[in-house]
DOBAPA-549512 format. One line per field, with one value per residue (C-alpha): residue in one letter; x, y, z; residue number from 1. Coordinates in steps of 0.25 Angstrom, whole numbers. Layout:
N
resn a  ...
xx X  ...
yy Y  ...
zz Z  ...
resi NUM  ...
END
This chain:
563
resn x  x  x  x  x  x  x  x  x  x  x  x  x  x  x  x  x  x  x  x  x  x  x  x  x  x  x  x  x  x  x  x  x  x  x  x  x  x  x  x  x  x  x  x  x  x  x  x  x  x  x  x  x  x  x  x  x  x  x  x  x  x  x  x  x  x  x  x  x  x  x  x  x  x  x  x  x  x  x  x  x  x  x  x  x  x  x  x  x  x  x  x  x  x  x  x  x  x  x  x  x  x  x  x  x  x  x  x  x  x  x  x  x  x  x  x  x  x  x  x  x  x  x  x  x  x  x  x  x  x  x  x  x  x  x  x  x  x  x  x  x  x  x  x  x  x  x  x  x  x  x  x  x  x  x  x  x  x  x  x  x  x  x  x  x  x  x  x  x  x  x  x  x  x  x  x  x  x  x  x  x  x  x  x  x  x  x  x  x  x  x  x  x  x  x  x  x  x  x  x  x  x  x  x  x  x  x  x  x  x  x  x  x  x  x  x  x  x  x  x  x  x  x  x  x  x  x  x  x  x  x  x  x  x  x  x  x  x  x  x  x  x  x  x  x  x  x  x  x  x  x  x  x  x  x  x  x  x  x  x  x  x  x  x  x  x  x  x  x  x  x  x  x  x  x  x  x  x  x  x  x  x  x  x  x  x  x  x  x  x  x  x  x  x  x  x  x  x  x  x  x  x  x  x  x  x  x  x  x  x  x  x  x  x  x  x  x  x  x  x  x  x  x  x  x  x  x  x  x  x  x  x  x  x  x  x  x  x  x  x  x  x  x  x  x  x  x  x  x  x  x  x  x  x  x  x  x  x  x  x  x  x  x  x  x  x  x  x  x  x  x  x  x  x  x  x  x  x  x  x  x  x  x  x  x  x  x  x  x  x  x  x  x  x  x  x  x  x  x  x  x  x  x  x  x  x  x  x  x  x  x  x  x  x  x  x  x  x  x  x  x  x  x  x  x  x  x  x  x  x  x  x  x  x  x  x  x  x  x  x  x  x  x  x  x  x  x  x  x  x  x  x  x  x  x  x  x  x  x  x  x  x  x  x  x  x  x  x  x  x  x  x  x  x  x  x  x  x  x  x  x  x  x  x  x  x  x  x  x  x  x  x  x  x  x  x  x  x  x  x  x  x  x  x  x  x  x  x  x  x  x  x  x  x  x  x  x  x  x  x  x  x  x  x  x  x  x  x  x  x  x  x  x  x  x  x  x  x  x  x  x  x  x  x  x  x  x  x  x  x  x  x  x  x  x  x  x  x  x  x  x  x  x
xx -104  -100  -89  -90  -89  -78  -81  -68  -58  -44  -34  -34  -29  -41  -49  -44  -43  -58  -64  -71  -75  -63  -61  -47  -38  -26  -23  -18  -4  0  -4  4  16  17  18  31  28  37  26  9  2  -12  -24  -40  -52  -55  -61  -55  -46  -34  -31  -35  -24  -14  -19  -19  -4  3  -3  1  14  20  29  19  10  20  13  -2  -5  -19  -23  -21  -22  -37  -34  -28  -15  -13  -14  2  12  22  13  11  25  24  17  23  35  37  37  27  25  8  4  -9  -13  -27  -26  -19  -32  -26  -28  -14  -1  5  -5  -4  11  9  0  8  19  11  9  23  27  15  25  36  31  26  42  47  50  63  69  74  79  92  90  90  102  101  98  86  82  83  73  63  61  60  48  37  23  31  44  50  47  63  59  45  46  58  49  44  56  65  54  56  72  70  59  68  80  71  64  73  63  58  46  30  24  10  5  -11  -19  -7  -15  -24  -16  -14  -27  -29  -19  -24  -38  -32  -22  -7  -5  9  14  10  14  28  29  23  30  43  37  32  46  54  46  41  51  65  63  73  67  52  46  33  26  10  2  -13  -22  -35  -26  -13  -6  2  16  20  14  21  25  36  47  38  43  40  27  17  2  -12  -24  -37  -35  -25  -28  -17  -23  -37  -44  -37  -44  -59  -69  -74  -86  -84  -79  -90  -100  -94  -94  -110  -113  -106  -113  -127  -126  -127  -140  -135  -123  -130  -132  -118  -112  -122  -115  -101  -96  -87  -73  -64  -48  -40  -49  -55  -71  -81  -72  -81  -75  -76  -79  -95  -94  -90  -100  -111  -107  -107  -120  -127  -132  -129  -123  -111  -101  -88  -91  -94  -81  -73  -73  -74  -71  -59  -67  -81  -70  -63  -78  -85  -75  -71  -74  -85  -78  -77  -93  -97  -89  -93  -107  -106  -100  -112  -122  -116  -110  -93  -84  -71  -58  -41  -39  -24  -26  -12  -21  -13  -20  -16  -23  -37  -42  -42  -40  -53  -44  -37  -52  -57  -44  -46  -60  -56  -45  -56  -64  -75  -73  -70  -64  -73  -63  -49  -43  -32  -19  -13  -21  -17  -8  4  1  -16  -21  -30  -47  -55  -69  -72  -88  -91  -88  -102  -116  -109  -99  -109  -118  -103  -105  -120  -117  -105  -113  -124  -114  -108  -121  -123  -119  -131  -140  -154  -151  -146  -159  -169  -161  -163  -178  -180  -172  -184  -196  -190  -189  -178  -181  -176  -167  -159  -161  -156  -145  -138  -138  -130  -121  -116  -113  -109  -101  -90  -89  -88  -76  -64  -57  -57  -60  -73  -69  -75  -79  -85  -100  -97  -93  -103  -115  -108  -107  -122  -126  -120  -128  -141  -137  -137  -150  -159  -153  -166  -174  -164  -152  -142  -131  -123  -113  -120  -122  -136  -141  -130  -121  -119  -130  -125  -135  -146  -157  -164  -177  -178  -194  -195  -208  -197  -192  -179  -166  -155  -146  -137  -124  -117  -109  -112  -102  -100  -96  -109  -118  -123  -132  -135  -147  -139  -131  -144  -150  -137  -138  -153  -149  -137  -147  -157  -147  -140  -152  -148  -163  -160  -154  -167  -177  -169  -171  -186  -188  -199  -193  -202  -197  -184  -180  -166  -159  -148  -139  -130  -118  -111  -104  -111  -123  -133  -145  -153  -164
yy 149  163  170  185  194  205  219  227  218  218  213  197  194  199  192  177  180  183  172  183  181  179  175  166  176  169  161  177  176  162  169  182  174  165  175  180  196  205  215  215  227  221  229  226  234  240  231  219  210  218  224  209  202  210  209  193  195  202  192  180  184  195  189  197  186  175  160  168  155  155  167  158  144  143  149  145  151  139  130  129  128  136  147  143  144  158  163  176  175  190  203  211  226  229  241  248  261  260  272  281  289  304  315  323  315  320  314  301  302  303  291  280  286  281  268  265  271  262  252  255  254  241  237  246  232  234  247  237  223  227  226  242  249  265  268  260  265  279  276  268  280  288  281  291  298  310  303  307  302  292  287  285  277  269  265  251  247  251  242  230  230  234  219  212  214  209  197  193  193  204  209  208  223  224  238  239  250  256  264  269  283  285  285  293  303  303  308  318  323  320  306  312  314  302  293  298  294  279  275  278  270  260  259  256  247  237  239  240  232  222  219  216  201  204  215  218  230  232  242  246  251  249  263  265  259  273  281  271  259  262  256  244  232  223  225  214  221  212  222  219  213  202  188  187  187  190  182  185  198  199  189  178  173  159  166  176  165  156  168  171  155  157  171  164  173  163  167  181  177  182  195  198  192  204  214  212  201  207  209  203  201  196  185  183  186  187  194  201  213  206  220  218  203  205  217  208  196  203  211  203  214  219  232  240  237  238  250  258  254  267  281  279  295  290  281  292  303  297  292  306  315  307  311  305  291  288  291  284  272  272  274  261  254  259  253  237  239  236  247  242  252  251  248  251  246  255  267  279  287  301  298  292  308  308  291  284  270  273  275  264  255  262  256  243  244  248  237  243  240  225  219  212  209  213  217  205  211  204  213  227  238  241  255  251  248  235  237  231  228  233  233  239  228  224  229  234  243  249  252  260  267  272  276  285  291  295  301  311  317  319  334  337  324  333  341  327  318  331  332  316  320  332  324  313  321  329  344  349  363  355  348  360  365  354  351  365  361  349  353  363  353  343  346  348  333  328  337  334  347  360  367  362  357  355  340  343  344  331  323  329  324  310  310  314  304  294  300  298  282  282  287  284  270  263  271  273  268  281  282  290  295  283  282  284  291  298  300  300  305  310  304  294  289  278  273  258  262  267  274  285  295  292  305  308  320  327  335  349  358  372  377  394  391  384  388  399  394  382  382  379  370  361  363  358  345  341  343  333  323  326  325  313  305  300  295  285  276  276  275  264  257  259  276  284  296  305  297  303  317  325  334  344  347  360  363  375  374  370  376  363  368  354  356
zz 530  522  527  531  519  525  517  515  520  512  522  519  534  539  528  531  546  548  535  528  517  505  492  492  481  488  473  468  480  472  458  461  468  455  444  450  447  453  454  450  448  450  447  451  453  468  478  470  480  478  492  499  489  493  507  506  497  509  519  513  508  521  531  539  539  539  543  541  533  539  531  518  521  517  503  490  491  504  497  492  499  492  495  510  512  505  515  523  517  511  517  511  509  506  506  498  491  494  501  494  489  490  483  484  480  492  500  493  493  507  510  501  511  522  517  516  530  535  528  534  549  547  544  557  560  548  555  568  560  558  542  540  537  542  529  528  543  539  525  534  545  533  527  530  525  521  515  503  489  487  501  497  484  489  502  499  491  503  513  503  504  521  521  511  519  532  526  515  506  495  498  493  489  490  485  485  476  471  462  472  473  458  454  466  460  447  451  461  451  456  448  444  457  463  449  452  467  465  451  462  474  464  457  468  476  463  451  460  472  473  487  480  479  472  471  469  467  464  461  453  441  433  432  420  421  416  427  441  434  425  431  435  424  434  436  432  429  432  428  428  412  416  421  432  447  437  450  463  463  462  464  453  449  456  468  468  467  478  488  484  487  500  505  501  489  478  473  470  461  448  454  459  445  439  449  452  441  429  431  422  426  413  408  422  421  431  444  454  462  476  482  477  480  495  495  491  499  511  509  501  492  476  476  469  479  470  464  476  485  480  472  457  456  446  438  437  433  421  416  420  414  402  388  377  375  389  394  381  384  399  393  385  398  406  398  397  385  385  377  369  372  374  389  395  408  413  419  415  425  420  406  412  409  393  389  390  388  402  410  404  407  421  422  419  430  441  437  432  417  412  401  392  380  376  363  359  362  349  339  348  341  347  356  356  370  368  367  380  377  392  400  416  424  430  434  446  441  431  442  449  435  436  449  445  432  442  452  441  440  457  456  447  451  452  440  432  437  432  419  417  421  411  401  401  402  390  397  390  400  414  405  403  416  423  412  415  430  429  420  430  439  431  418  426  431  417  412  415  417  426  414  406  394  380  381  394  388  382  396  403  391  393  408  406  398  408  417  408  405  422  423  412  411  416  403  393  386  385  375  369  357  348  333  329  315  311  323  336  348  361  369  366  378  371  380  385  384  370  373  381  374  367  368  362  367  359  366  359  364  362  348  347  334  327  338  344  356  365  358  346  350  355  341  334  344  341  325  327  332  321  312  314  318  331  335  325  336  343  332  328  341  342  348  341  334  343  358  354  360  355  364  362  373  371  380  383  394  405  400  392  383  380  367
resi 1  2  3  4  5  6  7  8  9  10  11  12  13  14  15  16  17  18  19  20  21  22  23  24  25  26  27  28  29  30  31  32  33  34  35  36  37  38  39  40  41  42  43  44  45  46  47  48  49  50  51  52  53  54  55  56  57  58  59  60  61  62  63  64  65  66  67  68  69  70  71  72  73  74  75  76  77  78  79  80  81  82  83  84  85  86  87  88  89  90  91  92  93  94  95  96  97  98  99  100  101  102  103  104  105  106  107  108  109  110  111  112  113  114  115  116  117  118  119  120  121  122  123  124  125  126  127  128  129  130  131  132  133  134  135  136  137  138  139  140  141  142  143  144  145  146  147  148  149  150  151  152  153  154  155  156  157  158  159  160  161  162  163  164  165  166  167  168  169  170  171  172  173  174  175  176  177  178  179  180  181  182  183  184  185  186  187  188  189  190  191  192  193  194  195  196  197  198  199  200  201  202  203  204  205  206  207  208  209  210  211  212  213  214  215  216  217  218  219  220  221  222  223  224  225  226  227  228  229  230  231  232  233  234  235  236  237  238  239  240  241  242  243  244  245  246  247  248  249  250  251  252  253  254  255  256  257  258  259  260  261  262  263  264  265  266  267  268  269  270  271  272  273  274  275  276  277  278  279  280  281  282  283  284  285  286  287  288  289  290  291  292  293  294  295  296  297  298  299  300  301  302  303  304  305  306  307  308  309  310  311  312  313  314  315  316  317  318  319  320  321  322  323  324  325  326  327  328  329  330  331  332  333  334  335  336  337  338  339  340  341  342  343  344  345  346  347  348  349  350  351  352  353  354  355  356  357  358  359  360  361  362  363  364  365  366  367  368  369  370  371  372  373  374  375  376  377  378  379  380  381  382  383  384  385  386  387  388  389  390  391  392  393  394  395  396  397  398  399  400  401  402  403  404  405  406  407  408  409  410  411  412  413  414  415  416  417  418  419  420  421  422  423  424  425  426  427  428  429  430  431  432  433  434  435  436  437  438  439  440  441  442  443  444  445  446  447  448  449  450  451  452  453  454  455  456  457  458  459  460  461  462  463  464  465  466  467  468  469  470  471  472  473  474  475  476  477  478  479  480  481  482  483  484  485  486  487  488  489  490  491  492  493  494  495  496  497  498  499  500  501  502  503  504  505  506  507  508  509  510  511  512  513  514  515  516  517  518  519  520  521  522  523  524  525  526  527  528  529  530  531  532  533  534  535  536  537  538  539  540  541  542  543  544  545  546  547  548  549  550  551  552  553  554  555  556  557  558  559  560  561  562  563
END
C-alpha cells in the first residue's frame, strides 16, 4: 500500500512518526560523521532536502532525543551499531534563517536577535544547575532582541561553553539558510552593514570555539570567503560541483522511479524524466528536485512545481537589467542550446551588477543552470577562472524562464500583444503607436539606474527581443546579434512556415552629430541592413527575397520611430 505523500513537511520527527511518505537520506549522518570536518558549508538549490537533513541531524544526534531509536531503526543509518550507540549522545544548538527575509538591516539585525533569545529560553534550564558563575548569569539575562552587537556575535559561542560545561561534551551547530538574509540585503541595499555583523557572529561561533564538535551550515549559495568567511580556515565547502554528500540531497532516478512504481505511477516515468530530471551534483547525473516529485506524487498531475515555490525577483533582476552579453546568452540558454563561460561558484554579491560570470555562477547555485562539462583544471592559467560548458536544467525550469520574460512585459501587456500583432500584419502606423506606449512604461525596467543611462535603448531592444522569442515561438525561430552577410543583424524572425514573411530589425540610437532627425537615424538602419547583406542568412536557408521585410528602429530617449 503507498504511504501518504505529506506536502511541506520539514521536521523529520513528524515525518517517521505518522509513515508519510520518505525517502531513506539517513546514509548522509554516517557520510558527514566519517569525514571528520570541523565545519561544512553545504550548498543545494531551494526545496531540495536541506531543511529536513538538518532536521533528521539534530534528531538523531541531540541528547534531546536520547533513546528515540524508533525514529531510525527502519533506515540505513540502524543498521551499525556504532551508530546506534551514537544515538542522542550530543547537545545540539539548531537554528535557521529561513526567515530572516527583511528589508532594513535593523530589522534583520533584530530578527537573528530573536532567534538566539528563542535559544536561550529553551536552556533556562542552564540559569538554575549550579554551572553558572554571576558572570555567566548576568550575560545570559542579557541575551535579548535589542541587545548589543559584543553580546550579540559572542551569543552562541557563549551557549556552547554554558552546554559543554553541563553535558561534557562539545556541542553540534546546525545553522540553516544562512544565506537567506544576505541575499535579502543585497537586493535591499544594506549588504555592508549586515556583512560586518554576521562575519563577527560567524567568527566566533565556527573559527574560535573551543567548545564546538562539528559544525554545519547550508544554504542556496556560497558567499565569498572575503565578504563573512575570512577568518574561517576551517571551513570545508560542498557546492553544488562537488561529489561529497552529491546524493543525500535531492532525489535519483532509481529513487524516483521506485516511488512512481509505488504511487501506481509507473506508466508516467518518461513524462516526469521530461519535466523535473537534470540536475547534476559533481559527477552525479540525473537528480530531481523532490519538491516537483512529491508535488506530482501527491497530485498525480505535471505541472511547474519547483519553480513556482518562491520569489525569483533576484534572479529576473540580474537577467532583465543586464547588459548585451548577458540577454544574448540567456537567449542561447532559452532556446536548448548550452553557452561556454568562467564560473566562480564564491558569489561576490556586491559584484552580480556589472560581472556576467557571478549571475551565471548564481544561476548554477539556484539550480537553475547545470554543468554540462568542465575546463581541466591542469591546463588553467594561474588568476583565470575555469570555462563551464552550462544548459537550463530541465523542461521545467525553462518554462519558470518563459513565465518570467512574459512577466517583464505585464505593465504594457495590451500595448506589447498589439505591437506583436501590427508587427505581423506589417502596419508600421500601430506599430509606432503602440511602440511609444510601452516604452513609457517599460524602458525603465530594463535600466539599471535612477537615471536612464546610454545603454538603456540597448537593454530594453534585448529584454524585447526576449519577449518576441516568448511569443512568436510556436511561428518563428528569433535570434539575435548573429553573423549573416557582412556582419551582424540586431534581430532576425525566421518563419517555421517559409510561405510567412521572414523580418529582420535593426536598432540605432539617435546621433546629433551625424543625424539630424529620427527619420535619419531610421534611414541609416535600413542602409546598414542593405549594406551588409543581412538577408543572406534567410535566402541561404530557403526565404524568398521578397517574404523578407527590414525594419529600422530609431531611439531617442523614450521616444521609438519604426521605418
Amino acid at each position: 500500500m503507498a504511504r501518504t505523500v505529506a506536502i511541506g513537511i520539514q521536521d523529520y520527527e513528524q515525518l517517521i512518526t505518522n509513515d508519510y511518505f520518505y525517502i531513506d537520506k539517513t546514509d548522509f549522518i554516517r557520510e558527514w560523521w566519517e569525514s571528520g570536518d570541523s565545519v561544512t558549508l553545504l550548498t543545494r538549490p531551494r526545496r531540495f532536502g536541506k531543511t529536513l537533513n538538518m532536521s533528521m541531524l539534530e534528531k538523531f544526534f541531540s541528547v534531546e532525543y536520547a533513546g528515540r531509536g524508533d525514529l531510525f531503526e527502519r533506515l540505513s543509518i540502524w543498521q551499525e551499531e556504532k551508530y546506534r550507540a551514537l544515538q542522542g549522545t550530543y547537545p545540539v544548538i539548531s537554528l535557521s534563517f529561513a526567515n530572516v527575509k527583511e528589508q532594513d538591516y535593523q530589522t534583520t539585525r533584530k530578527k537573528i536577535c530573536q532567534l538566539i533569545t528563542k535559544l536561550y529560553a529553551e536552556n533556562a534550564f542552564l540559569l538554575d544547575s549550579g554551572i553558572l558563575y554571576e558572570t555567566d548569569r548576568n550575560y545570559f539575562k542579557r541575551i535579548a532582541e535589542d541587545m548589543d552587537d559584543s553580546d550579540a556575535t559572542l551569543a552562541l559561542y557563549q551557549l556552547s561553553d554554558f552546554l559543554y560545561r553541563y553535558y561534557g561534551k562539545k556541542v553540534i551547530i546546525l545553522l540553516d539558510e544562512y544565506d537567506t538574509p544576505m541575499q535579502e540585503a543585497y537586493v535591499q541595499g544594506f549588504w555592508d552593514e549586515l556583512v560586518s555583523f554576521t562575519r563577527s557572529l560567524f567568527n566566533s561561533t565556527f573559527k574560535t570555539n573551543p567548545y564546538l564538535e562539528r559544525g554545519i551550515m547550508t544554504g542556496i549559495t556560497r558567499v565569498s570567503k572575503e565578504s563573512i568567511f575570512s577568518d574561517l580556515n576551517n571551513l570545508e565547502v560542498v557546492t553544488t560541483t562537488s561529489d561529497k554528500y552529491a546524493t543525500a540531497f535531492g532525489f535519483t532516478e532509481e529513487e524516483v522511479f521506485a516511488a512512481l512504481d509505488e504511487c501506481g505511477y509507473s506508466d508516467k516515468k518518461e513524462a516526469v524524466k521530461h519535466w523535473y530530471d537534470g540536475f547534476i551534483f559533481g559527477e552525479h547525473r540525473d537528480i530531481y528536485n523532490p519538491w516537483s516529485i512529491l508535488n506530482f506524487l501527491a497530485k498525480g498531475r505535471i505541472a511547474t512545481y519547483w519553480a513556482n515555490t518562491s520569489s525569483n525577483s533576484l534572479v529576473s533582476k540580474l537577467i532583465r537589467e543586464g547588459d548585451r552579453r548577458v540577454k544574448t546568452t540567456f537567449e542561447k540558454l532559452l532556446r536548448g542550446e548550452t553557452v561556454v563561460c568562467p564560473i566562480d561558484e564564491q558569489i561576490v554579491y556586491n559584484q552580480l551588477d556589472g560581472n556576467e560570470a557571478a549571475i551565471w555562477s548564481l544561476l548554477l547555485a539556484s539550480g537553475y543552470l547545470k554543468v554540462l562539462d568542465r575546463e581541466d583544471q591542469l591546463y588553467i592559467t594561474v588568476g583565470r577562472r575555469p570555462n563551464y560548458e552550462l544548459a537550463l536544467t530541465n523542461y521545467e525550469v525553462r518554462c519558470m524562464f518563459l513565465a518570467m520574460v512574459q512577466d517583464w512585459f505585464n505593465p504594457a501587456k495590451g500595448d506589447y500583444n498589439d505591437f506583436v500583432e501590427a508587427l505581423l500584419t506589417d502596419n508600421v502606423d500601430a506599430m509606432n503607436e503602440y511602440m511609444n506606449r510601452m516604452t513609457l512604461l517599460m524602458f525603465s525596467s530594463f535600466d539599471t539606474g535612477t537615471i536612464p543611462s546610454k545603454s538603456q535603448p540597448e537593454r530594453f531592444y534585448h529584454g524585447f527581443v526576449l519577449g518576441l522569442m516568448v511569443d512568436l515561438a510556436d511561428r518563428y525561430v528569433v535570434t539575435s546579434n548573429q553573423e549573416s552577410g557582412f556582419g551582424r543583424y540586431d534581430v532576425m524572425l525566421e518563419p517555421k512556415d517559409k510561405n510567412d514573411a521572414a523580418m529582420i530589425l535593426e536598432f540605432k540610437v539617435f546621433n546629433p552629430r551625424r543625424e539630424t532627425s529620427l527619420e535619419d537615424t531610421v534611414q541609416s538602419a535600413l542602409a546598414q541592413i542593405e549594406e551588409k547583406q543581412y538577408e543572406a542568412a534567410l535566402i541561404a536557408r530557403g526565404i524568398p527575397a521578397e517574404h523578407i521585410r527590414r525594419y529600422g528602429f530609431a531611439f531617442e530617449g523614450k521616444q521609438v520611430l519604426i521605418g
